[in-house]
C-alpha positions in Angstrom: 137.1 80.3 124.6 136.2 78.9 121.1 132.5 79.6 119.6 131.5 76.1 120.4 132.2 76.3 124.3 130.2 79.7 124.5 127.2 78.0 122.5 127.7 75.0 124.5 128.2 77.4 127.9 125.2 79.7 126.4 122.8 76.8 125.7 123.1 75.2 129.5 122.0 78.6 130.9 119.1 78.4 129.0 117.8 75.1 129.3 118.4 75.2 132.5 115.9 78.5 132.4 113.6 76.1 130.8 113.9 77.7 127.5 113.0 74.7 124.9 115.3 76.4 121.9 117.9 76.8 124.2 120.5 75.8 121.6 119.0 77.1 118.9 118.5 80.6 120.6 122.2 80.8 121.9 123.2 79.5 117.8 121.2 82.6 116.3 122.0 85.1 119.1 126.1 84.5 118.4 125.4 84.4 114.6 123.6 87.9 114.8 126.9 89.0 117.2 129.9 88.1 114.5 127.2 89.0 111.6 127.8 85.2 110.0 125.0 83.2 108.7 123.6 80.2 111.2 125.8 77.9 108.8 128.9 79.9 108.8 128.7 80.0 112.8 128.3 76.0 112.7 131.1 75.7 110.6 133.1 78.2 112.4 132.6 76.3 115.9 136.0 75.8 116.9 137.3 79.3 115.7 138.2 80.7 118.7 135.5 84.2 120.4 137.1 87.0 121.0 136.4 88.9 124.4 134.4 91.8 122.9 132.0 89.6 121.3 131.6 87.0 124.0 131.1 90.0 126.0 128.3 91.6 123.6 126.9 87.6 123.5 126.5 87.3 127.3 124.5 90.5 127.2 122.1 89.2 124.5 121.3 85.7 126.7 121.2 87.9 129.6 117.7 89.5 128.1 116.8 86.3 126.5 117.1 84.9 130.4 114.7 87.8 131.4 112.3 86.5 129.1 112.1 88.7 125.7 112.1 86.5 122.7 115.1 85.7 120.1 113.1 87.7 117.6 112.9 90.8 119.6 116.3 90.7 120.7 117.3 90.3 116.9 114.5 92.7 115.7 113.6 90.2 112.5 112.2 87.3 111.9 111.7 84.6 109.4 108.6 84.3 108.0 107.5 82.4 104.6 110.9 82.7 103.5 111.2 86.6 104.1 113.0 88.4 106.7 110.3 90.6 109.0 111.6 93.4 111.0 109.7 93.1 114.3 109.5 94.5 117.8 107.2 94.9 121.1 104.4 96.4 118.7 103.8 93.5 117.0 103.0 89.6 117.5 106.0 87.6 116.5 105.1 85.4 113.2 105.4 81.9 114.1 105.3 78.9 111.6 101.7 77.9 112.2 100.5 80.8 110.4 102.6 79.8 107.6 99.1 77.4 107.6 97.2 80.7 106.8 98.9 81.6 103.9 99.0 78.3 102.5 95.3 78.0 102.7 94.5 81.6 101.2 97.2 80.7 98.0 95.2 77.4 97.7 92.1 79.2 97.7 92.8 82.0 96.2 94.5 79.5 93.1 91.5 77.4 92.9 89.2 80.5 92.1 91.5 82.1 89.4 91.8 78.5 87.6 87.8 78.0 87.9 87.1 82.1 87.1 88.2 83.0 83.9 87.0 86.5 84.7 88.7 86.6 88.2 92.3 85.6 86.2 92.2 88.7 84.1 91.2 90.9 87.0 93.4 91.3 90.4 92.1 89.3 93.4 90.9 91.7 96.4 92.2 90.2 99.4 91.8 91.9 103.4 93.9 91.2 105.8 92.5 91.8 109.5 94.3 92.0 112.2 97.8 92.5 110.2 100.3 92.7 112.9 104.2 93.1 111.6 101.8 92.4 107.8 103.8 89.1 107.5 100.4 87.0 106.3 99.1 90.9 103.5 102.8 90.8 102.5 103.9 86.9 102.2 100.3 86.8 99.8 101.6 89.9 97.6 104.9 88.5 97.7 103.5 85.3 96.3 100.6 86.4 93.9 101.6 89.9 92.9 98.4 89.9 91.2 96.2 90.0 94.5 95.0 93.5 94.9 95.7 93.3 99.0 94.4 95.5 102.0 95.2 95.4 105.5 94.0 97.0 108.5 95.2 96.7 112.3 93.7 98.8 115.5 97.6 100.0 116.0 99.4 102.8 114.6 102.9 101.7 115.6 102.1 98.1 114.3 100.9 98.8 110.8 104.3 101.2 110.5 105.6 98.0 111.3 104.5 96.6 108.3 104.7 99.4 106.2 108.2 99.0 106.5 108.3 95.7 106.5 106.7 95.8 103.1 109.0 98.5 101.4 111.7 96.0 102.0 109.9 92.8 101.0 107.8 94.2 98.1 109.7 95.2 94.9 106.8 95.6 92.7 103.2 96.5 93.4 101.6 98.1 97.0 99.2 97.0 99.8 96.8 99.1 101.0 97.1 99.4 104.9 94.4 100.8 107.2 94.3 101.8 110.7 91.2 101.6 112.6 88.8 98.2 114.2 88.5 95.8 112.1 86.2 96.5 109.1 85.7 100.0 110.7 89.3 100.5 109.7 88.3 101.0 105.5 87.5 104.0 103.9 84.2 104.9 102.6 84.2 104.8 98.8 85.2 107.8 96.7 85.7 109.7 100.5 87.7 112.7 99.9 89.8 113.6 102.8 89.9 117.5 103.9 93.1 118.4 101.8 91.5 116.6 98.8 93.5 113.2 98.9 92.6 109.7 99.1 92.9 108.6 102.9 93.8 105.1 101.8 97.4 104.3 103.2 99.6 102.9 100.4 102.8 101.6 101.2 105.5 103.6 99.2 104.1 106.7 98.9 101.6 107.7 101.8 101.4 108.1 105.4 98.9 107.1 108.3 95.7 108.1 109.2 92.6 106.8 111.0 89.8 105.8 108.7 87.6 104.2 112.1 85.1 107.2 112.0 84.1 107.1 108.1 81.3 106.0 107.6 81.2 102.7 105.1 79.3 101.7 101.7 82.3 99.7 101.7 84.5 97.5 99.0 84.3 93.9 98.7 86.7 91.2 98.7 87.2 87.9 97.2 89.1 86.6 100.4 89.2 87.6 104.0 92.3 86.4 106.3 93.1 87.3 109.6 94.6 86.0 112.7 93.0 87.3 115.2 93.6 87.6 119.3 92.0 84.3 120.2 93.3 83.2 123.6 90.8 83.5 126.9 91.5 86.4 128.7 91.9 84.6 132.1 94.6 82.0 129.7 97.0 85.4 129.3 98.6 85.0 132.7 99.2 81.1 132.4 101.7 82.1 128.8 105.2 81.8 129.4 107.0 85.5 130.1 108.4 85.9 126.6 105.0 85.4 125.0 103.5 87.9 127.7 106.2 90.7 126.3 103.9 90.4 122.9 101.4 93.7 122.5 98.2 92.4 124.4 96.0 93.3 122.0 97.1 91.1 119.3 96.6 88.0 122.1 93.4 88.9 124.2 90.4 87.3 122.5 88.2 87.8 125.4 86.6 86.2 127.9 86.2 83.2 125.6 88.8 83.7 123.2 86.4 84.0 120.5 85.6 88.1 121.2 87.3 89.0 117.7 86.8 86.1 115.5 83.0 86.5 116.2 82.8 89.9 115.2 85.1 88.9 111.7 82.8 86.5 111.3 79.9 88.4 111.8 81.1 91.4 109.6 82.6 89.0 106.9 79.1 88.8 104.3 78.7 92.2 103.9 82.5 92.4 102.3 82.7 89.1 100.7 82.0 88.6 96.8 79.5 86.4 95.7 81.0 82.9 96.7 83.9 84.7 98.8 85.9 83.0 101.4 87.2 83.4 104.9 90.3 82.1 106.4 91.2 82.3 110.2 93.6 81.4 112.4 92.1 79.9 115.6 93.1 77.3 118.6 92.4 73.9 117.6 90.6 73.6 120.8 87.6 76.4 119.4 87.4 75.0 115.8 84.3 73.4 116.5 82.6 76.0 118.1 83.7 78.6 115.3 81.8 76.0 112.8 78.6 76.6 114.4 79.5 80.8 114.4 80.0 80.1 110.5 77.4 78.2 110.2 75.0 81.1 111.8 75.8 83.8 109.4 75.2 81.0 106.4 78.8 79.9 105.6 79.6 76.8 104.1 82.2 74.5 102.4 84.0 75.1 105.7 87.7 73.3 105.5 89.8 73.3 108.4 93.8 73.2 107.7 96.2 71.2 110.4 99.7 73.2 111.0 103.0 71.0 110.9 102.4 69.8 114.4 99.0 68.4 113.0 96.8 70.2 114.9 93.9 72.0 113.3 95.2 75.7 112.9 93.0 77.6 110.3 89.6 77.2 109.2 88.0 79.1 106.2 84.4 78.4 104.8 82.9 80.0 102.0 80.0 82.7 102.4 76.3 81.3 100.5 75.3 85.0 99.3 71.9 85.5 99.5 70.0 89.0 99.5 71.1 91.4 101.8 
C-alpha cells in the first residue's frame, strides 16, 4: 500500500464518521507517524507504507474515530505560528482566537505610539482564563516588551503553559497564577511563609495557589481572556471531540455569560486609567455583553470578526472615574 491509498483509505473512514477534516486529519496523523513535515508526506504520496507504520496509523484514526481530537492525539498544536503542547487539561487553541491576539497587539500598539510614557515602560497585560497560555504567550512572543500575567482556576492547565512557554519563550518570563479569576493574583509585597515571592514565574518557580490572599491588587493596561462562554444546557448538543475538552474551560453557565460577567464586573478595579478589555465571546451574545460593558461604564467598545466573519472578540475601553 502506498501513502496515498492509506490517506485516501484513512480519509473515507472519517468522512464517513462525519468528521469535516477528514482528509486533513488522516494527512497530519500519517505525517506525525513517519515524522515528515505535512509537505514532505504530500510529496512522498506514492512512496510506498510500510506495515509497521500503517499499523501504528490505523491505531491513531482508530481514537480519532472515537472522538478525541487531531491535537490531542498529536499532543501540539499550531497556534499564531507556534507549536503548543496540549492535552485533556486544556482547551484546544483554535484559529478564532488568533482574533484575540490580533486585537490586544492592535490595541496594545496604538497606546505605545499615542503614550510616550507607556513606550519606555513595559505594558502590563493579564491574561484570564489562560488555558494551554497560547493567547499570555503568542502576546510575549510578539511584544517582548509586554510585562504579561496569567491566571487559570487549574493547576494541571497552567503547567501546561508553563511548559508551553519554556519552549516558546527565549527571552523574558510571564507571570502565571493559579486561583479564580482575579482572585488568582497575589496581594502586593505578600511575603509567602518561607520568605519568597508567591508569584509563579515561568523558568524559575513552581505553583502555588494565590485564591485566598487577600488583594490591594496590580493594575493592568489590558485585560484578555477567553472565557467558558457556551450555555450549560448547549454542552451536550457539541460534537464528542469537543466534549473530551476540560469542562471548565467551556461551561459558561446557564447563559453562557456566567464568567464573562464576572471579568467584566472585576475588570475597573485592575484597569489603568483608559485601560482596555478584550474577550472572546459567541457572536450570538455580543450584543448583550455591550449592555454588561456598558453597566460598569465602558466605552469605545469595538467588536472584531474572526476569518469566518463572524463577530469573535469585543474589547471596550474602561471611562475611569473615582472609585
Amino acid at each position: 500500500m502506498t501513502i496515498r491509498e492509506a490517506l485516501v483509505q484513512a480519509g473515507i473512514g472519517l468522512k464517513q464518521a462525519g468528521i469535516i477534516t477528514a482528509s486533513l486529519d488522516a494527512s497530519l496523523l500519517l505525517a506525525e507517524v513517519l515524522n515528515v513535515s505535512h509537505t514532505t508526506l504530500i510529496a512522498s504520496a506514492d512512496e510506498p507504507l510500510s506495515q509497521e507504520a500503517h499499523t501504528v496509523f490505523n491505531v491513531l484514526i482508530g481514537r480519532r474515530l472515537k472522538g478525541e481530537c487531531t491535537a490531542y492525539i498529536l499532543g501540539k498544536k499550531e497556534f499564531w505560528g507556534l507549536e503548543f503542547l496540549v492535552n485533556f487539561s486544556v482547551l484546544v487553541p483554535r484559529p478564532d482566537t488568533e482574533t484575540l491576539v490580533e486585537a490586544a497587539i492592535t490595541i496594545c500598539s496604538e497606546r505605545l505610539a499615542a503614550d510616550n510614557e507607556a513606550a519606555h515602560n513595559a505594558l502590563r497585560v493579564l491574561d484570564l482564563c489562560t488555558g494551554s497560555g497560547a493567547v499570555a504567550i503568542s502576546l510575549k512572543h510578539e511584544m517582548p516588551q509586554m510585562d504579561v500575567w496569567a491566571t487559570d482556576l487549574s493547576a494541571e492547565a497552567l503547567e501546561t503553559a508553563k511548559t508551553n512557554a519554556e519552549r516558546l519563550l527565549r527571552d523574558g518570563k510571564i507571570h502565571f497564577y493559579q486561583g479564580d479569576l482575579y482572585n488568582a493574583l497575589p496581594e502586593k509585597n505578600h511575603k509567602s511563609h518561607n520568605g519568597g515571592c508567591p508569584s509563579l514565574i515561568t523558568h524559575c518557580s513552581s505553583l502555588a495557589d494565590n485564591s485566598s490572599f487577600p488583594i490591594p491588587h496590580p493594575e493592568f493596561s489590558l485585560i484578555v481572556s477567553n472565557p467558558p462562554y457556551i450555555p450549560s444546557d448547549a454542552i451536550k448538543t457539541l460534537p464528542d471531540e469537543i466534549k473530551k475538552e476540560p469542562l471548565i474551560a467551556l461551561d459558561g453557565g446557564k447563559s453562557g455569560l456566567d464568567i464573562i460577567g464576572r471579568i467584566i464586573d472585576g475588570a475597573p478595579e485592575y484597569l489603568t486609567p483608559g485601560g482596555t478589555l478584550a474577550m472572546e465571546a459567541d457572536p450570538r451574545q455580543m450584543e448583550k455583553i455591550i449592555v454588561l460593558l456598558e453597566k460598569r461604564r465602558f466605552s469605545n467598545i469595538i467588536k472584531y470578526k474572526d476569518l469566518s466573519g463572524q463577530e469573535r472578540v469585543i474589547t471596550g475601553k474602561y471611562n475611569q472615574i473615582e472609585r
